[in-house]
C-alpha positions as CSV (number, residue, x, y, z in Angstrom):
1,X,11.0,1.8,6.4
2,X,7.5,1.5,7.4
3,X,5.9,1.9,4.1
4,X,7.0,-1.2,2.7
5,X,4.9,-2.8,5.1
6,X,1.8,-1.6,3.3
7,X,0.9,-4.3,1.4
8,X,-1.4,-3.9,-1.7
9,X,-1.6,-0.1,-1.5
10,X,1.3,1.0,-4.2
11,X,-0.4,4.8,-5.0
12,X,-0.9,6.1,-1.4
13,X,2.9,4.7,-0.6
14,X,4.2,6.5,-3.9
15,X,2.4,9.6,-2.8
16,X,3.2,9.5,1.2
17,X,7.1,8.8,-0.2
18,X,6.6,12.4,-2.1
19,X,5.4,13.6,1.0
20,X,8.0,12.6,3.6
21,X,11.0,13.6,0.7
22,X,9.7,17.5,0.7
23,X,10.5,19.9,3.5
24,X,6.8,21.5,3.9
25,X,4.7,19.1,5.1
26,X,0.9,19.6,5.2
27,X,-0.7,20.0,8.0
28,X,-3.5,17.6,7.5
29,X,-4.3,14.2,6.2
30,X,-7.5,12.5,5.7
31,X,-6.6,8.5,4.8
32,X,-9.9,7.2,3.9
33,X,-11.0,3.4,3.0
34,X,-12.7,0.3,3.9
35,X,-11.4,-1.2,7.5
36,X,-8.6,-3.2,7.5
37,X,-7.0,-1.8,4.4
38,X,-3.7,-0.4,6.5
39,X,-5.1,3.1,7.4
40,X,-3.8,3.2,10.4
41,X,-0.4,1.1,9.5
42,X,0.1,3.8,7.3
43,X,-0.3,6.8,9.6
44,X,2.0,5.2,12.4
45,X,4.8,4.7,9.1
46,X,4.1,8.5,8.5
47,X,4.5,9.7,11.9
48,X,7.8,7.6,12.0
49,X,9.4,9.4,9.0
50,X,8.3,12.8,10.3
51,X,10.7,11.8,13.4
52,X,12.7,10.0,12.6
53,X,16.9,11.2,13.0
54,X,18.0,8.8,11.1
55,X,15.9,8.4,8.3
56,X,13.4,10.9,6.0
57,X,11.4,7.8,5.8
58,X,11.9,6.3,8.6
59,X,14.5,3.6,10.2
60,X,12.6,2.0,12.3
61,X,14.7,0.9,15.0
62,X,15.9,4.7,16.5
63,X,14.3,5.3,19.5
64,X,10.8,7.4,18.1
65,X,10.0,5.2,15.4
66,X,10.4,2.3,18.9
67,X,7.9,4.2,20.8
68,X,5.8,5.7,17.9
69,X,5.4,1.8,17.1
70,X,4.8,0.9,20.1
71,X,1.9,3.6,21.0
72,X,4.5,5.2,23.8
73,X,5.6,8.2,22.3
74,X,4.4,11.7,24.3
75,X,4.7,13.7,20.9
76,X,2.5,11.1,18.6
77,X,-1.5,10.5,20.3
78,X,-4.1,8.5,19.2
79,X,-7.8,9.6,19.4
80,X,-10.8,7.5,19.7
81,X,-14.4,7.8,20.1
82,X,-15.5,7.4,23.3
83,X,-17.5,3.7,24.0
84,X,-16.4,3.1,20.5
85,X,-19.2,5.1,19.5
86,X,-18.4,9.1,19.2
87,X,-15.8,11.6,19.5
88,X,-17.5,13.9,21.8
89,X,-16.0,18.0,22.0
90,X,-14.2,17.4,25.1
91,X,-12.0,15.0,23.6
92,X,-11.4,17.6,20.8
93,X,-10.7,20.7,23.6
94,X,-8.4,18.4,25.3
95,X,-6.5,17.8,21.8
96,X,-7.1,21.8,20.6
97,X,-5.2,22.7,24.4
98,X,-2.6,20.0,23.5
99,X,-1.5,20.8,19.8
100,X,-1.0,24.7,21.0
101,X,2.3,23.4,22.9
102,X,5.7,22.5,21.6
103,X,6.7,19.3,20.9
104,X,8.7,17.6,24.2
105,X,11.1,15.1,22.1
106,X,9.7,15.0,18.3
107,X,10.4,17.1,15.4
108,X,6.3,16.8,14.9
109,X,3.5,16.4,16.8
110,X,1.3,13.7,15.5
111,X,-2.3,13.3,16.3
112,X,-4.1,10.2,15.0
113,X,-7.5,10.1,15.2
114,X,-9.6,7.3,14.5
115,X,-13.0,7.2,13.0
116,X,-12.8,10.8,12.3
117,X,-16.5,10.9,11.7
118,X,-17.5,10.0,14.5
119,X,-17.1,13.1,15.7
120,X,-20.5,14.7,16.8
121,X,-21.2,18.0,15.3
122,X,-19.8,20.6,18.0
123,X,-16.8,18.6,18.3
124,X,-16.4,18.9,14.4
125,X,-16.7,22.5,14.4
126,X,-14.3,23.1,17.3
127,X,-11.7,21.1,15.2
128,X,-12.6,23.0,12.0
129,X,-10.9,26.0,14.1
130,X,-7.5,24.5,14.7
131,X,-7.6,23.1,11.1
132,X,-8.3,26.0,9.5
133,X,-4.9,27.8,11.5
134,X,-2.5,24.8,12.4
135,X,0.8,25.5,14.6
136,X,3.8,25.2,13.1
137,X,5.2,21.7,14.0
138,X,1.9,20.3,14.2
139,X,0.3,17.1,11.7
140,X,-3.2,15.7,11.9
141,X,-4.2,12.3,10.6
142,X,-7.9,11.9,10.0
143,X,-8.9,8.0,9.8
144,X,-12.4,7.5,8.3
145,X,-14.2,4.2,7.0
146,X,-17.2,7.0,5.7
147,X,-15.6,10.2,4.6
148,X,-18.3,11.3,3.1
149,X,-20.1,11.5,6.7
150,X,-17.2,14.4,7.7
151,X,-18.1,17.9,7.4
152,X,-16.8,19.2,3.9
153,X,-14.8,22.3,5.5
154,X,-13.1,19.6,7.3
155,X,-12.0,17.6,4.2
156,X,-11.0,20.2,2.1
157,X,-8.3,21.5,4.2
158,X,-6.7,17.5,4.2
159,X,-4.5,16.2,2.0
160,X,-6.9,13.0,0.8
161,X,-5.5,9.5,0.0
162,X,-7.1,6.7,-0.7
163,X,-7.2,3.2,0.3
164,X,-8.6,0.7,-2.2
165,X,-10.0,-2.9,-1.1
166,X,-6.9,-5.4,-0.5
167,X,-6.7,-7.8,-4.1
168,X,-7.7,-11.3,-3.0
169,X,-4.9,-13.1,-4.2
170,X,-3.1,-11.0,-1.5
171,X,-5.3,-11.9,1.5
172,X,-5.3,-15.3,0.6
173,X,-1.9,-15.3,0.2
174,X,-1.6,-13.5,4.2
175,X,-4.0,-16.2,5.7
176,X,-2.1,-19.0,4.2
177,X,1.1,-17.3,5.2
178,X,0.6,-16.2,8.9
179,X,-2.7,-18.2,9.8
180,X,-2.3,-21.6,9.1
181,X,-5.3,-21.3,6.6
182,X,-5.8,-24.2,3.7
183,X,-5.5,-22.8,0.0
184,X,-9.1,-23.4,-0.3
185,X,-10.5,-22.3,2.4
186,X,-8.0,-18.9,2.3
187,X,-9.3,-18.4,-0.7
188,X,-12.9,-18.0,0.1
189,X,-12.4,-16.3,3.4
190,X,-10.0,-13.8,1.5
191,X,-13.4,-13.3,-1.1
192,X,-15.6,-13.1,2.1
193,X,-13.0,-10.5,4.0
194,X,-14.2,-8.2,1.0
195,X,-10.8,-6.7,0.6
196,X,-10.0,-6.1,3.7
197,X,-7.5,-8.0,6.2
198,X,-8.8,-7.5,9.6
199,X,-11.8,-9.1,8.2
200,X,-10.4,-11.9,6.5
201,X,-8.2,-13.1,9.5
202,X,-11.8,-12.4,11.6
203,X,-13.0,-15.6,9.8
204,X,-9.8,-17.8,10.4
205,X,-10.6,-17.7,14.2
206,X,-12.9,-19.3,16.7
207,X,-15.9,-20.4,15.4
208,X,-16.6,-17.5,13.3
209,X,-16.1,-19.5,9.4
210,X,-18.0,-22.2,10.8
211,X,-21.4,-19.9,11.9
212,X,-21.1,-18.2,8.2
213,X,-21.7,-21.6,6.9
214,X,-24.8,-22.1,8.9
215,X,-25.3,-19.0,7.9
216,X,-25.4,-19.6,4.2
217,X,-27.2,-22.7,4.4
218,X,-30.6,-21.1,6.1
219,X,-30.1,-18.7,3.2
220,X,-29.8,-21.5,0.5
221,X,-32.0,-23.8,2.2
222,X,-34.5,-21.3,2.9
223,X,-35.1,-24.1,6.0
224,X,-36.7,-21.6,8.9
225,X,-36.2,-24.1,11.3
226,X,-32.6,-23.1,11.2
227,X,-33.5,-19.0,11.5
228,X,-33.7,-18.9,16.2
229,X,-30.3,-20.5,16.3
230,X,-28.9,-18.1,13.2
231,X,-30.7,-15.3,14.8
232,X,-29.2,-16.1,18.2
233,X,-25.5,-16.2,17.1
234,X,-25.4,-13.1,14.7
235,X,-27.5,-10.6,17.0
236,X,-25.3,-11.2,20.3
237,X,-23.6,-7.4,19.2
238,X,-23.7,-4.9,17.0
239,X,-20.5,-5.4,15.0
240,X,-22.0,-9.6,14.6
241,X,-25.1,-7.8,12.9
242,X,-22.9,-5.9,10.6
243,X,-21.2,-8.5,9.6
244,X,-24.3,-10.8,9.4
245,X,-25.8,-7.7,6.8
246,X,-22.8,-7.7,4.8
247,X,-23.1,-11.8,4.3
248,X,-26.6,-11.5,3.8
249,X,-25.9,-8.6,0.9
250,X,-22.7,-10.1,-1.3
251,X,-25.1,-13.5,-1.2
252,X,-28.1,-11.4,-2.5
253,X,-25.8,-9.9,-5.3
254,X,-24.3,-12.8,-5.7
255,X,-26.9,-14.9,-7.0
256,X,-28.0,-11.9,-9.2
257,X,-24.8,-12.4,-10.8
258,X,-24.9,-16.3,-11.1
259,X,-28.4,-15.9,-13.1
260,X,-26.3,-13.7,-15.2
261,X,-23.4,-16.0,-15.9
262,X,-20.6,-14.7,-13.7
263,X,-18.1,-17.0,-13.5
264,X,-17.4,-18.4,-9.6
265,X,-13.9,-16.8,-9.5
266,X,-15.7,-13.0,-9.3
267,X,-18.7,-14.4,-6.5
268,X,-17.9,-13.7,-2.8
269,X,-19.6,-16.6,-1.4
270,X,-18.8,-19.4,-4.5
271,X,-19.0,-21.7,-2.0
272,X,-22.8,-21.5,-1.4
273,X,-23.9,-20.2,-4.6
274,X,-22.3,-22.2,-7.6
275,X,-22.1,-25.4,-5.9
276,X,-23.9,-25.6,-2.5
277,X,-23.1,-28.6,-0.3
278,X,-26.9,-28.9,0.1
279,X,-27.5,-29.6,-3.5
280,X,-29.3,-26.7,-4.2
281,X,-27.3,-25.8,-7.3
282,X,-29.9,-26.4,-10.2
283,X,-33.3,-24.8,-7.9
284,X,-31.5,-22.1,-6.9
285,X,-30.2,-21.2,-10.2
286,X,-33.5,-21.4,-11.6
287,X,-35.3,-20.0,-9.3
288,X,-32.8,-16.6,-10.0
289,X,-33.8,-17.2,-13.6
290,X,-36.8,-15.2,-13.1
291,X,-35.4,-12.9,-10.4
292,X,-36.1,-8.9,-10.8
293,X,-32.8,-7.0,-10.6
294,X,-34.9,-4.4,-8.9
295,X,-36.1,-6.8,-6.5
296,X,-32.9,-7.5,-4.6
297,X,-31.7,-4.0,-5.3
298,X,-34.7,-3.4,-3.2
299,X,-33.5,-5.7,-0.5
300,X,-29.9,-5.1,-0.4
301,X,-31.1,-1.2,-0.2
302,X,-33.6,-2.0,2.5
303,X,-30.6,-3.7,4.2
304,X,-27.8,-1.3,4.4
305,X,-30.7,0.7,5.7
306,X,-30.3,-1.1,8.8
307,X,-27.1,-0.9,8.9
308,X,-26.9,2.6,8.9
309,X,-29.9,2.4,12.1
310,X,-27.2,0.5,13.8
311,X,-25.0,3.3,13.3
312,X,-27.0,5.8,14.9
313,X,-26.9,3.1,18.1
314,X,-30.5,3.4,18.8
315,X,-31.8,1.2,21.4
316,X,-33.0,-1.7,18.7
317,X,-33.9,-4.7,19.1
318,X,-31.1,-6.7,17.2
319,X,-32.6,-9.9,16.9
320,X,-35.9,-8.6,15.5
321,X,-34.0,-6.7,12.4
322,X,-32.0,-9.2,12.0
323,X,-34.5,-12.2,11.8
324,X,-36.5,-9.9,9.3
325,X,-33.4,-9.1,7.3
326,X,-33.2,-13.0,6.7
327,X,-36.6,-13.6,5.8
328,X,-36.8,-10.6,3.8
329,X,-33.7,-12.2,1.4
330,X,-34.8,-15.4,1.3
331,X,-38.4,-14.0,0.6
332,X,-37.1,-12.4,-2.0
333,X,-35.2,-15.5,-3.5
334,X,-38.7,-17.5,-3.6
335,X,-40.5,-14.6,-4.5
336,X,-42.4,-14.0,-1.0
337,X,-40.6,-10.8,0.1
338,X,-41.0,-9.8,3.6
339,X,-40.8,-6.0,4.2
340,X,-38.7,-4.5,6.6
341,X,-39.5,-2.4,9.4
342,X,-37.1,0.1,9.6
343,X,-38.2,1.0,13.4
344,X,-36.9,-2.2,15.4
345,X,-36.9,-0.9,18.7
346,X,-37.6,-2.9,21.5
């Protein structure tokens, strides 16, 4: 059965296994959660058990759950924003015709769709109409990183779960598993994935654990020389200035935490905080001594700020945010914060 397969999230399972054991199933689901905590995983497994003739939960092997699996199957669609970047109201006509007719082959038709709030406003309220009156024969999966960002008529008629951050003892235990990764090293990049797997297993390949080094180092350092080829690297796309942010942030908090005597097992980036390669142990630790709270509040506010300008894909000028993001942390670190324009277009 499909739900095994999701590791490290034991309530949703217990609750989608209630689900698939009843005969009325509801109509809509909203499975929100970080990215790469099985969201998706976990809707295929559900569409399987809906249609499965073998199975209520699912057998895996019978022809639908095959083709479900495999993205194949006429009665279970996936919907995605457009570009990656919205679900735009002729996507959501096309899905409104196509959930009016009968299944072909499945007991249910399916409908996955991902990002869920990326859906731009006229597409949300031309959904809102086929939630509020669903066919018969009909389920809707609703995938959403920021659920919050979905219109709240649209997530009160779903059936919530909830997907918490992966526990680093299981990521690590995945990289070590089915990437070749060293103990140490899975460790931290399990701590870096921030509980989820798609990101951890992002920083087992390429060059990608090797740039967050150089990355940490300018930020320990505080050596500017290093900030054009940094900047260079981390602003080629929009998704390598998230995850450039989202560095930048857990170091912030986590040298909060060191001046406050965390241990190193609870930092993200242990690595470059507790014991930095560089030496900078003992400076940087003082240095933090005197830190404001407020003050990197301030920063890591200022910088999930920019995040959410990314989000609105404006035509910015990555490189320019992002050099400022650095200086504005390490500012902050040697008490010479930078302020941060939050216009950055270019």
């Amino acid at each position: 059965m499909g739900f095994e397969r999701l590791l490290g999230q034991e309530d949703v399972v217990r609750k989608l296994l209630r689900v698939s054991r009843k005969p009325e199933k509801p109509h809509a689901f909203l499975f929100a959660g970080p990215e790469g905590t099985g969201k998706q995983a976990a809707a295929v497994a559900l569409a399987q058990a809906l249609n499965c003739r073998e199975d209520p939960l699912g057998c895996e092997i019978c022809s639908h759950c095959r083709r479900i699996a495999e993205g194949n199957h006429p009665d279970v669609q996936l919907i995605e924003p457009e570009d990656g970047l919205v679900i735009k109201i002729d996507q959501v006509r096309r899905l409104v015709r196509a959930i009016g007719l009968r299944p072909l082959e499945a007991a249910y038709k399916v409908y996955l769709i991902q990002d869920a709030e990326k859906m731009n406003i006229y597409a949300a309220n031309s959904f809102l109409k086929t939630l509020e009156e669903p066919p018969p024969q009909v389920v809707i999966i609703l995938l959403s990183t920021k659920p919050s960002a979905l219109l709240p008529t649209i997530r009160s008629r779903c059936l919530r779960l909830n997907f918490r951050p992966l526990p680093t003892r299981l990521l690590a235990e995945l990289l070590m598993q089915n990437r070749n990764v060293s103990p140490e090293d899975a460790e931290l990049m399990a701590r870096a994935g921030g509980g989820s797997l798609a990101r951890a297993v992002a920083w087992s390949e390429g060059e990608n654990w090797l740039e967050r080094q150089r990355l940490l180092q300018f930020l320990a350092t505080r050596d500017t020389l290093l900030l054009p080829a940094v900047a260079d690297v981390w602003s080629r796309d929009e998704e390598s200035v998230r995850c450039c942010l989202r560095v930048v942030s857990s170091w912030l908090r986590d040298c909060v935490a060191t001046a406050g005597g965390i241990r190193d097992e609870e930092l993200v980036n242990a690595d470059w905080v507790l014991d930095s390669p560089t030496g900078e142990k003992q400076a940087t630790e003082s240095r933090i001594g005197g830190l404001g709270v407020l003050g990197v509040e301030e920063a890591v506010f200022r910088i999930a700020a920019v995040g959410e300008l990314l989000d609105q894909h404006l035509n910015l000028n990555r490189r320019l945010l992002l050099e400022m993001c650095l200086l504005s942390a390490i500012g902050v670190i040697s008490g010479s914060a930078v302020a941060l324009p939050l216009t950055g277009r270019g």
